[in-house]
N, C-alpha and C positions, 0 to 999 in steps of 0.2 A: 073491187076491194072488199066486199061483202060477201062476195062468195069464197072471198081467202079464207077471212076470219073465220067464218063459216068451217071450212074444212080444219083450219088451224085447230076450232074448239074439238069439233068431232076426233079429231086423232089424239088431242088429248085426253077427252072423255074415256074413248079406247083405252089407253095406256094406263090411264088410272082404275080401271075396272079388269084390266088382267094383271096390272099391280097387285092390286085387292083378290083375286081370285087366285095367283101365286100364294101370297101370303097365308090366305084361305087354308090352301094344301098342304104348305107346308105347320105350319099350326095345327092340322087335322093329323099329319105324318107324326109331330112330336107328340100327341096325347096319345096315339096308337104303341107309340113307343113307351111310353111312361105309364100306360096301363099295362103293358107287358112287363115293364120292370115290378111292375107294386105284384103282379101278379109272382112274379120270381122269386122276390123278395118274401112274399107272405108265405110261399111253400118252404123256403130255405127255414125260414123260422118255425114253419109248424113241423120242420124235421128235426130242426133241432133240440123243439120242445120232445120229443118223440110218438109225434101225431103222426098219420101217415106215411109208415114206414112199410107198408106191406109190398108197397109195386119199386121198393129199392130195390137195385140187386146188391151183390155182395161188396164190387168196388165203390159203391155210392155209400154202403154203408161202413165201410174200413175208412171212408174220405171222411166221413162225419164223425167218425169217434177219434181222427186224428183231429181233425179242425177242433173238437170238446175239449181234447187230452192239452191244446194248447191254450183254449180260453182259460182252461181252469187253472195251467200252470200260472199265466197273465195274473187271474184270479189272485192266487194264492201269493204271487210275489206281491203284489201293493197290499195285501192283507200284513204281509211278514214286514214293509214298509213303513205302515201305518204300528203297526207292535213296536216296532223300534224308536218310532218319533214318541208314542206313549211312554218307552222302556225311558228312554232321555229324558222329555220331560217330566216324569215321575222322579229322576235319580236328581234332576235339578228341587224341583221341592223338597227333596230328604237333605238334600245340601244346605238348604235357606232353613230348615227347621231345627237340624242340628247347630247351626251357628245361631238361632235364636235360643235354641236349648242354653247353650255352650254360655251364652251375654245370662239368662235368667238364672243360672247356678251360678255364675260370679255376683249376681246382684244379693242373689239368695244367701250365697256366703261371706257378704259383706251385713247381711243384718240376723245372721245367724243365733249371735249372742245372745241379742236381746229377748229372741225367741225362747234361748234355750233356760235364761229363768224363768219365764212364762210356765214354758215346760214343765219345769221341777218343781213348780208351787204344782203343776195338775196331778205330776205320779204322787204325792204323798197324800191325797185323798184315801180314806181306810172304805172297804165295803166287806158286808157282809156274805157276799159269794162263795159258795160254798163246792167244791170239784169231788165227783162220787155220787151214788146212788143217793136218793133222797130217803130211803128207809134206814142207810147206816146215820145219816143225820140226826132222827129221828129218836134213835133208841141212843145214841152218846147225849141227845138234850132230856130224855126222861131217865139216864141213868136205869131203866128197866130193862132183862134180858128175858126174851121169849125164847124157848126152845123150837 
């Protein structure tokens, strides 16, 4: 009975350690894979920045300024996207400002009157202000003519 158990633990010990050593490999396989992608990934992008572009040839480099020619389009549409949601919300605030306009010129012309004696006691103030050179002032206050 003891040398069951015996062999029972042993083959499981076995199973468990080429369990482990599968895993192992395969674990080792996907970092080998995922350093090759970062590796992929980091030239893609220093092409795109236009770092290392000498060992392109011609169709690698017609591929790259097609793949540009559409980021930029990308680009430029949620640019003209984002213009439009500003163009609207700006036209909705000119909407809310002239209707508060529109309410302050009825309120304005509802107390207008009383303004407008205010007003006319202020024009009938006299000043002394005088429009014209300050020398013709001069010679009409001494009544004297210089040649």
């Amino acid at each position: 009975m003891n040398k069951t158990i015996e062999r029972y633990q042993k083959r499981e010990d076995n199973g468990k350690a080429k369990g482990v050593r599968e895993n192992m490999q395969n674990a080792m396989e996907d970092i080998h894979d995922l350093a090759k992608k970062i590796e992929f990934l980091e030239d893609s992008r220093r092409k795109l920045l236009g770092d290392g572009l000498g060992s392109c040839s011609f169709d690698e480099l017609e591929h790259l300024e097609n793949q540009l020619n559409r980021s930029l389009t990308r680009i430029r549409e949620r640019k003209t996207q984002l213009q439009l949601g500003q163009i609207e919300k700006l036209k909705e605030e000119e909407r809310l400002l002239v209707e508060d306009n529109a309410k302050l010129r009825e309120k304005c012309c509802m107390q207008q009157p009383k303004q407008m004696e205010s007003m006319e006691l202020e024009l009938a103030v006299e000043t002394e202000l005088f429009i014209g050179l300050p020398e013709r002032q001069k010679r009409k206050g001494s009544n004297t003519q210089n040649p």
